[in-house]
N, C-alpha and C positions, 0 to 999 in steps of 0.2 A: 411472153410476159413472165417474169420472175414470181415462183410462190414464193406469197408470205408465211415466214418464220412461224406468224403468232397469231391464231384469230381472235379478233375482240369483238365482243357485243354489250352494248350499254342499256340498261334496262326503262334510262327516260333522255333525254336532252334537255331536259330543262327541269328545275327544282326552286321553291320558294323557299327561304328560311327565314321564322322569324326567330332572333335572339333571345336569350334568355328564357324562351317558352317549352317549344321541346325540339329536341333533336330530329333529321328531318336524312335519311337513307334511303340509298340507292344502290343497286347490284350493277356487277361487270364479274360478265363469264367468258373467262382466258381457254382457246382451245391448244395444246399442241399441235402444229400444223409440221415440223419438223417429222426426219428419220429418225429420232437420238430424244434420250431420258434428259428429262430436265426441268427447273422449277423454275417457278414465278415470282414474281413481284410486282404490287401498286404502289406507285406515287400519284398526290395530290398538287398540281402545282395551281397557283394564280398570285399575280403579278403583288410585289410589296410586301407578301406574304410570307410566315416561318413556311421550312418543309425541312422534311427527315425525322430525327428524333424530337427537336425543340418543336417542332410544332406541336403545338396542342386545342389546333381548332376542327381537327378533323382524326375520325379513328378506322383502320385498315382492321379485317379480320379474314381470314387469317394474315398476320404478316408476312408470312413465305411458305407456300405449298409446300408438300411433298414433291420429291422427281415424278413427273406423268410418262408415261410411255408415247408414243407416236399416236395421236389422235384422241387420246384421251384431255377431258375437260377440268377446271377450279370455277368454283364461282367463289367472288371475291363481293362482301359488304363493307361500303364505305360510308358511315356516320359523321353528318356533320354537327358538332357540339356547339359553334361559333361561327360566328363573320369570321372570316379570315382576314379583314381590316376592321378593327372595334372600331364602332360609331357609324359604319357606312350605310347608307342605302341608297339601293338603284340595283343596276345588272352589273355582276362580277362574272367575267370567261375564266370557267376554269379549267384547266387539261390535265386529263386521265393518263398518266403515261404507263403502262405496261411494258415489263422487260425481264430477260434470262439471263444469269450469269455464264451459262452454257452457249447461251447464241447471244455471244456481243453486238451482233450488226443487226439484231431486229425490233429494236423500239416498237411501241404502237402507242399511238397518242388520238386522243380520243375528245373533242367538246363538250364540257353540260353548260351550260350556262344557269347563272346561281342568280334569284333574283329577292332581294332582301326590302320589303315595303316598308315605308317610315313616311314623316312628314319632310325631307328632302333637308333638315339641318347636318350638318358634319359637327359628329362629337370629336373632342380632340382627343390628342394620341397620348395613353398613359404610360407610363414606363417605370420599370422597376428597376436601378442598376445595381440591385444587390438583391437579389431572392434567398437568402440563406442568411443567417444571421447564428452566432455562437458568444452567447455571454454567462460570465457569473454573476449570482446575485451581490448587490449593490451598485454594478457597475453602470454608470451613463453612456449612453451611444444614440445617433442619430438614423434613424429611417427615412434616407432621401427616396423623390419621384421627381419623377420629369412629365411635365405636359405639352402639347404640340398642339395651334390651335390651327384648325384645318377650315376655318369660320371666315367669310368675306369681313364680318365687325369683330370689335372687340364683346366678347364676349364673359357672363356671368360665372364660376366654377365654383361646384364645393365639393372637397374634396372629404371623404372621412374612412377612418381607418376602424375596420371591424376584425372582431375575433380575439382580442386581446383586452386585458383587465384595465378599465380605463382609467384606474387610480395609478397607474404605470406612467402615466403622459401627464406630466405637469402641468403641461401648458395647454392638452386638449387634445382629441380627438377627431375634432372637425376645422378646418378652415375656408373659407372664402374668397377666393383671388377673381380676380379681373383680368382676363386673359387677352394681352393685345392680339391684335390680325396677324397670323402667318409668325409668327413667335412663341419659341421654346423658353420655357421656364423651369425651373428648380424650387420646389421646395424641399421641409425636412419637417418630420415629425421627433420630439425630443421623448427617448424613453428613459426610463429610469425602475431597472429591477430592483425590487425591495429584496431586504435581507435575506438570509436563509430559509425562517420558520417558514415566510409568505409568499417563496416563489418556487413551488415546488421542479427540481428537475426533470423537464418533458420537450419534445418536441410539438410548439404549435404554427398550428395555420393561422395566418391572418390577410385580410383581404382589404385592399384601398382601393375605395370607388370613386369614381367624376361623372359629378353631376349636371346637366349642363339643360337649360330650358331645350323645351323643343328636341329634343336631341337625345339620342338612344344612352343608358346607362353603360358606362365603360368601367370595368375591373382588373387589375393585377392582383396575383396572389405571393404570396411569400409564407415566408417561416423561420420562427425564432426558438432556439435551444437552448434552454435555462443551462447550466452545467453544473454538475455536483459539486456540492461544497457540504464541508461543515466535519462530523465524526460521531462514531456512534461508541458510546459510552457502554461495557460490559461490567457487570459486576453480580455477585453470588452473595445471599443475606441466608444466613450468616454463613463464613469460612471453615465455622466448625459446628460440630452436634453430638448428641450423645444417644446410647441406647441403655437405658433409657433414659427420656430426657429429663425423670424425676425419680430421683432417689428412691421416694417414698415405694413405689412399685419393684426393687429388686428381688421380690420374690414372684410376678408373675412371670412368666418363660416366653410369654404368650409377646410380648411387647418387643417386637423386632426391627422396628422401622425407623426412618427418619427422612425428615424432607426439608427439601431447602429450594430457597426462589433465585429461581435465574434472571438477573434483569438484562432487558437491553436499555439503553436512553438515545434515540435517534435524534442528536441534534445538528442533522442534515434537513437538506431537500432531496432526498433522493427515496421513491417510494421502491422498496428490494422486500423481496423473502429472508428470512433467518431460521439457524438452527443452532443445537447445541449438541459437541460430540464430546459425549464422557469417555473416559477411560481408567482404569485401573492402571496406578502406576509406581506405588510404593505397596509392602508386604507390612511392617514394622519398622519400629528404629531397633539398630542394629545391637544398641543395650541390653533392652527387654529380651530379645531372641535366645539368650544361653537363660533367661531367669524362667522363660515358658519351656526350656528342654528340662530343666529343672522341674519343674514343673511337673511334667509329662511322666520324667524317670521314675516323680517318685507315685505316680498311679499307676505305673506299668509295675511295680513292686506290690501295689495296693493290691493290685488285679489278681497279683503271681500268689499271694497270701491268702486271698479269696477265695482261689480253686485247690488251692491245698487244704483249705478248710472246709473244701467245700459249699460256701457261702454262696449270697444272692450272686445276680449278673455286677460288674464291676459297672462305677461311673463312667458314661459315657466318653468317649477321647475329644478335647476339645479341640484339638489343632485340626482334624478334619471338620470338624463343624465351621469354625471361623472362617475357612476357605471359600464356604458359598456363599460371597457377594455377590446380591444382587441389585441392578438398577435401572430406573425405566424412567427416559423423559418423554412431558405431556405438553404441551402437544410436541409431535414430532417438528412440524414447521409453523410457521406463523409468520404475516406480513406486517412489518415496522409501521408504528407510527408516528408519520412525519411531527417532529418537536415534541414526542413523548417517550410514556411506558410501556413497553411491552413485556410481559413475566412469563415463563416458564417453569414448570412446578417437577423439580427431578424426586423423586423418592426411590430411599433405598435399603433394602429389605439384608438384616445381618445376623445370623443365629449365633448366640449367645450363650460361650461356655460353663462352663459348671466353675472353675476353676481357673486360677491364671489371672495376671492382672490386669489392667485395664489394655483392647489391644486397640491399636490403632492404625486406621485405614486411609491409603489418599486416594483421591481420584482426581482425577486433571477436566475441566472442563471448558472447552476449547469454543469460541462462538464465530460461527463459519453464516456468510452472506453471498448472497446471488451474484453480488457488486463487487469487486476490489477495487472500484473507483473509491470510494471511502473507507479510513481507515479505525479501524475498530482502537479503541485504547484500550489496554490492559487485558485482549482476546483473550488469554490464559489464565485460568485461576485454579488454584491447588486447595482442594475441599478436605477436611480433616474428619473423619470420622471415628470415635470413641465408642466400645464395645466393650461396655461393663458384664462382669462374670455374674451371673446365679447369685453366688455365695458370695457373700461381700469380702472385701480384700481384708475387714480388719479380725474377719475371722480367720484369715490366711496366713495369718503376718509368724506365729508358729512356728508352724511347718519350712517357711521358706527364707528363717534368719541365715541360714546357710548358705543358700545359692543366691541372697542379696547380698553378703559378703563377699561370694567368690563372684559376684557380676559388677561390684566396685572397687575390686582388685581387676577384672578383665579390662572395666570403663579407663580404672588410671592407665593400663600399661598402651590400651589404644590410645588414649592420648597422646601420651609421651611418643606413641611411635609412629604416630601422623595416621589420625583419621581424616579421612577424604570427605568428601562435598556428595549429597546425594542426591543431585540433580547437575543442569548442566552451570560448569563455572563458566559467567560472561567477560571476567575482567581479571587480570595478573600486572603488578607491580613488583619491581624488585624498591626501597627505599635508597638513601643517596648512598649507601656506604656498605652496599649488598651485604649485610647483617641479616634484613627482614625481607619475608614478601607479603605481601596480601592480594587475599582471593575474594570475589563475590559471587554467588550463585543465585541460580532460581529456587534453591532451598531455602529464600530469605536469611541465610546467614553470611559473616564478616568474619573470614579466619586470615591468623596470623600467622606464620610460618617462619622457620629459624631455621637459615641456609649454614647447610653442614656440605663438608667436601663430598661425601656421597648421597646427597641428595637434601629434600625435606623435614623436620621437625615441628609439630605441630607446638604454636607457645600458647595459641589460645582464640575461643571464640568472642567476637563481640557479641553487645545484647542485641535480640533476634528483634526484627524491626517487622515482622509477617507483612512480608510484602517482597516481592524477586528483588534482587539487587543486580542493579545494570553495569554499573563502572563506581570504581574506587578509584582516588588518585591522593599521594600523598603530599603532606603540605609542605612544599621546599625548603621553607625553616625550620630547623629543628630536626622535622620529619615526625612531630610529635604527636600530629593530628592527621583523619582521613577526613575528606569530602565525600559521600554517597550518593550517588543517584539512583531513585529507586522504580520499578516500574510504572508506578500513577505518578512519577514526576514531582514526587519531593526530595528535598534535597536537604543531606542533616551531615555535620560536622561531627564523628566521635574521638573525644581524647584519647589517646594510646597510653598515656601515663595513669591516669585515674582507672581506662576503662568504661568510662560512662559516656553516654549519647548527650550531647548541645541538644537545646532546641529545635527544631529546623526550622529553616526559614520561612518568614511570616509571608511572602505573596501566596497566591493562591497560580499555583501554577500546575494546571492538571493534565499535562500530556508528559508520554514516556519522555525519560533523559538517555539518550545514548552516550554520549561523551559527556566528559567535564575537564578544566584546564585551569590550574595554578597559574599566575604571572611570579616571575622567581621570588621579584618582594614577597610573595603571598598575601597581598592587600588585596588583591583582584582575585574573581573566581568567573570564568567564562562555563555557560551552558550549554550546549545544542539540544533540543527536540525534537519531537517527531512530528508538530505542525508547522516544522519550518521558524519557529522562536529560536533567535540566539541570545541569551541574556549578561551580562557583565554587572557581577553579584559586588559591592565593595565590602571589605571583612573588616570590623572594629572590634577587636574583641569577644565577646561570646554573639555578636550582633550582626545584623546582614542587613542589607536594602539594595534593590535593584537603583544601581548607576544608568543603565541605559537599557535598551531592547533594539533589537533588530529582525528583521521578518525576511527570508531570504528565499521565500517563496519554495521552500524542497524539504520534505524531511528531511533532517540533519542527522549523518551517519556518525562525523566525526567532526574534531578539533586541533589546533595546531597552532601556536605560536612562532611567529618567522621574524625573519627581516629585524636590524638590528638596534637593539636595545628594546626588541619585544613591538617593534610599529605597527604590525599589522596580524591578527587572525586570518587562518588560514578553515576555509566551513567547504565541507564535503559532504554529498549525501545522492538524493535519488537525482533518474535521468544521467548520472557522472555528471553533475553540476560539483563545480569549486567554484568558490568563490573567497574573496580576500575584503579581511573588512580594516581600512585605514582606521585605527582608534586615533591618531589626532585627529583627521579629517575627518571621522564620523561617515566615512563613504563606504557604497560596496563596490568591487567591481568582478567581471565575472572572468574565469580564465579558460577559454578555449581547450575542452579535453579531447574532440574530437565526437565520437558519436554520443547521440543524447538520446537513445529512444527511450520510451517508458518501460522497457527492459533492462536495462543500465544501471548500475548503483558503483558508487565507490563508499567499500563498507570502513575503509580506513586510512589514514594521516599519520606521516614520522615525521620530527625535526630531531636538531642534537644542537647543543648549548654550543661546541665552537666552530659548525657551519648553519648560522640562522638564515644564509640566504638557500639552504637545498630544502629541500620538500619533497616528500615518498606518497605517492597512493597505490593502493590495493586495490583492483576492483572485482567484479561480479564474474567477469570473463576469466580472468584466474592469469590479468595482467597487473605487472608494477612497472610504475613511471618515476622519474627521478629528473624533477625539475630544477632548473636554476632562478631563484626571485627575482636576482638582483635586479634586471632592466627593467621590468614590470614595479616592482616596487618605487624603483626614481623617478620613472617617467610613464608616457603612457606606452611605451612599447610592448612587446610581447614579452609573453612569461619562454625562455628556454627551455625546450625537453631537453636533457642531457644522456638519457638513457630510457629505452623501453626494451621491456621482452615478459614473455609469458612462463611465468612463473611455476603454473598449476595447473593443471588439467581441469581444475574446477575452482570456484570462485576464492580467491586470496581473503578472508576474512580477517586477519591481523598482521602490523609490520610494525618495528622499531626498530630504530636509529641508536648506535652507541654513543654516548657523549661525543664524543671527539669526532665521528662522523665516517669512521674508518670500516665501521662491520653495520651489516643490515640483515633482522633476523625476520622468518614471512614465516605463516601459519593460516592453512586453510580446510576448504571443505574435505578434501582427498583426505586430512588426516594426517598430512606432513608435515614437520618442521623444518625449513630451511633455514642455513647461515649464508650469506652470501660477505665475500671483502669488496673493500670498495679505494678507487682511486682519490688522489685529491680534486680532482673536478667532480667526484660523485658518480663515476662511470664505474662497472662492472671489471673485479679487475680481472683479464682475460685467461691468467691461469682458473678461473674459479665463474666460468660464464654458467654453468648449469645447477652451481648452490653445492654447498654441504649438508645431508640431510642427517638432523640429528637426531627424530625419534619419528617415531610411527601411530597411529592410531587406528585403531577400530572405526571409529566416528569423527565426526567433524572437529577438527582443532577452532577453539572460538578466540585466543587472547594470547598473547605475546610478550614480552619483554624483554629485553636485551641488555648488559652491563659491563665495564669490562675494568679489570682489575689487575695489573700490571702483563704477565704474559699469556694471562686467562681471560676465556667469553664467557660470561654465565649466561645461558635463556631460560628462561621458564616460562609454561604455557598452560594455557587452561582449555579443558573439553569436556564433550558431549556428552561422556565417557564417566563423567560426574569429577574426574581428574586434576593434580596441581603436581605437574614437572618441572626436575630440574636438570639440565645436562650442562657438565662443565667441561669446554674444551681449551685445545693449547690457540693461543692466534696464530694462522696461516696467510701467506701470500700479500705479508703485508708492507703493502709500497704507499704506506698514508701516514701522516704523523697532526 
């Protein structure tokens, strides 16, 4: 007789369960009967029934021993949670199979017989063809079941769905069917997720039962995934403060403080942690700095006169005092909440000189969450703090008529000779007739710049709008006005002739603007967002009103006008979604980039007035594509790539197109500016496949612009760097007209 592989022993043969009451176990002790290391496994089988992992009417512990050596033993408990057919009663055979990955040929199978007491009705067979569910709030969808009547008559059902908020189901939570003999049925439960405020982001259980006379209670379970929606709103009351915050007090020393409220506004469903990271990030403006060494020199004189005299200790030196900034936010974390306020209380401690004029401090405070499913507006905000002297300044004014004349003698010649931006610039324009450029920063200011053969000249600043400025673009006619878009997503018109700020526009439209886009009339003013809003602003004179909106479902990176005589917008942004919105048809449609994951973005869009069917993007990979519209634009064919290649070793953050469509200038995160020539189909032209790189950076190049002027390119770029370049070259390799 052959030995067996595997000894098995069963601790009953036979077992009663009733449903729903309590679970009802039984051991099986597996011996190694083999020469050789090896482990075990139980399976559950009986007939009609799940088995492996989808079963879930019976539970195996441990799931798979350890290796036993030759003769050593596992004992093995097997719980049963359920009938292994819902609704059944009578005697179910069910077989124990025991087996080794190591000894394939030795099964052991094993009877218990399972004996389930009822009144002898057969409940019918429920089924769930969808156990998983993923929706956003508002959205309608249907929770179908299927029931199987296993009944000699037709019989009575009702069915009801538990666990879920039943103001969800319009139409109800319970029904009543009449289930014919031997017949499958379908019904559907209709839900309806309410908005935002009221459906908060979670994963729930819910359970549909059948109820049937006479006959054992039968349940499937499922579960429904609200999904995040909505934005959480950041903002700091007030921007600015003083020490101290009342005049009246400039003579206690003692009054060093100052605090300010962090707000969040969570108008998500999404319950998360928050925090706020301050940072020191500006010293002074750069003015004041020679009028405080002035300052200084002349108490290092005070000092030197003192000790020749013999006299008291000299006034304390204020520039090392000023230096210990200190600040402490309360609480460190805190959890949002859902459709409200939450505050955070920063306060910050500044000693305050004897001397010197008023000095000023920034701090950056940044508001960081558990989630980056939701997107924070206006994360970033620049806190001004004011650090009045001891001695009041109009007792100062004396002493320091000198070094205010020779610091508005230093302020004119910086002018004149191009002061820079003191944070990062997000957006560069050359105007039609590369005379001007204009810059916009997170310094909340608007400069104006006068292109000279060796570079920049600064002509002057717009009025400060305190708020970061995202993108400037100039207005085609004339070029006599800009468009602004600002971080909280307003949007304001300033003249360049007068110098003064329009109005801005009357919507209420409160998410960031990344792009903005003239039509050449200048009647039209195209938006993108950061909620995925594309808006088409019409311009009447000092007055605006939204013509249309479109919702294109992605943060909006960028903008483009293509395809000819201006037919169609060209919208860029997260996942590398493009898309193209027909303005006579009023349509979107979407254009194939290739990969979309939620790591993706294309940060930017070129076109050039005498090829509107080519289109440039930039993306996150530190690739640029170089499309052809034309067939996608007529018909429904595909958009043509005409050119790809990888540009940067890290993500392409800015591109432009030269009018005439013959140079294309890229700027990214590496900190490089490339020139690239281009053919007349918009290909790469092959003396010139790796770019001409025209300047360098320390930090992140954010902005671009390209122009070209008879046998000359001019680019200009904006960075990280707080920076506004100009590099003027000769055109090269040029086989394009």
């Amino acid at each position: 007789m052959l030995k067996e592989l595997i000894f098995t022993k069963i601790s009953t043969q036979e077992i009663t369960l009733k449903p729903g009451v309590n679970p009802v176990s039984f051991d099986v002790m597996v011996v190694n009967n083999s020469d050789q290391f090896a482990t075990f496994q139980v399976e559950l089988l009986a007939a009609g029934a799940k088995t492996g992992k989808s079963a879930n009417w019976y539970r195996i512990t441990p799931e798979v021993c350890t290796k036993k050596p030759p003769g050593d033993s596992t004992q093995f408990s097997i719980t049963l949670l359920d009938s292994p057919k819902p609704g059944f009663t009578g005697l179910i055979t069910m077989t124990v199979r025991v087996f080794s990955l190591e000894l394939p040929s030795s099964d052991s199978r094993l009877v218990v017989r399972l004996i389930i007491p009822g009144t002898g009705a057969a409940a019918p067979q429920l089924d769930l063809p969808n156990e998983e569910f993923k929706r956003y709030p508002g959205e309608k969808f249907q929770i179908p079941v299927s029931l199987e009547s296993y009944s000699p008559r037709a019989t009575k059902v009702t069915l009801r769905l538990l666990g879920l908020d039943s103001s969800w189901f319009p139409e109800g939570t319970e029904k009543r069917l009449l289930l014919p003999v031997g017949e499958k049925i379908k019904e559907v439960f209709e839900c309806y997720i309410p908005t935002t405020a009221e459906a908060l982001s979670d994963r729930y259980a819910f359970t549909i039962e059948a109820n049937q006379p006479e006959a054992p209670l039968v349940h499937v379970q499922g579960y429904l995934t609200v999904l995040p929606e909505g934005f959480i709103n950041f903002e700091c009351i007030p921007l600015r403060q003083k020490i101290p915050k009342k005049l009246g007090v400039w003579r206690d020393r003692n009054v060093d403080s100052a605090e300010y409220t962090l707000q969040f506004d969570n108008q998500s469903n999404l319950r998360q942690e928050a925090s706020v990271e301050v940072s020191y990030v500006e010293e002074e403006k750069k003015t004041l700095n020679l009028i405080f060494g002035i300052v200084d020199s002349i108490k290092s004189k005070i000092h030197l006169l003192r000790q020749s005299n013999n006299g008291n200790e000299p006034i304390p030196n204020s520039k090392s005092q000023i230096s210990s900034l200190e600040f402490e936010v309360m609480p460190e974390k805190a959890d949002l909440k859902e459709g409200g306020l939450t505050h955070f209380n920063l306060k910050v401690k500044q000693k305050r000189p004897w001397l010197g004029w008023t000095k000023r401090k920034f701090l950056q405070a940044k508001a960081v969450t558990n989630d980056k499913r939701i997107e924070i507006h206006n994360d970033t905000q620049t806190l001004e703090l004011q650090v009045l002297p001891v001695i009041p300044q109009w007792l100062q004014l004396g002493g320091l008529c000198i070094g205010v004349m020779l610091s508005l003698a230093l302020g004119n010649w910086l002018f004149w000779r191009g002061q820079q931006h003191t944070d990062t610039v997000n957006t560069v324009q050359f105007n039609g007739l590369a005379e001007e450029v204009v810059s916009g920063s997170n310094d909340q200011t608007i400069r104006r710049w006068r292109v000279e053969s060796n570079g920049l000249a600064l002509l002057g600043v717009l009025p400060r709008a305190n708020k970061a400025v995202r993108v400037v673009r100039y207005r085609p006619v004339n070029n006599d006005k800009v468009a602004v878009g600002f971080e909280n997503g307003q949007i304001q018109l300033f003249n360049l002739l007068s110098g003064k700020a329009e109005p801005p526009f009357t919507a209420k439209i409160d998410d960031r603007v990344f792009d903005l886009m003239f039509s050449k009339d200048s009647r039209s003013l195209f938006s993108g967002h950061g909620s995925g809003l594309v808006v088409q602003w019409t311009l009447d004179g000092l007055s605006s009103r939204i013509f249309r909106k479109q919702q294109v479902g992605f943060a909006v990176n960028a903008l483009a006008l293509v395809g000819e005589a201006e037919s169609h917008l060209a919208i860029a942004g997260r996942f590398n979604q493009l898309t193209l919105w027909d303005l006579k048809a009023n349509q979107l449609r979407s254009v194939s980039t290739g990969s979309n994951t939620n790591k993706d973005y294309i940060f930017t869009l070129a076109s050039s007035d005498s090829k509107p069917n080519l289109l440039v993007t930039g993306d996150n990979q530190g690739t640029i594509k170089i499309w052809n519209l034309r067939p996608c634009l007529r018909s429904k064919a595909k958009c043509e790539l005409v050119d790809e290649w990888t540009a940067d070793s890290q993500a392409v953050r800015a591109v432009a197109m030269s009018s005439d469509g013959c140079y294309l200038a890229s700027a990214g995160e590496s900190g490089q500016a490339k020139l690239w020539s281009l053919n007349e189909e918009g290909e790469r032209n092959s003396k010139n496949l790796t770019g001409k790189v025209l300047m360098h950076s320390a930090k992140s190049l954010t902005s671009v612009d390209i122009i070209r002027i008879r046998d000359e390119i001019l680019v200009v770029s904006g960075s990280e760097e707080h920076l506004v370049k100009q590099q003027r070259v000769k055109q090269f390799f040029s086989d394009c007209h």
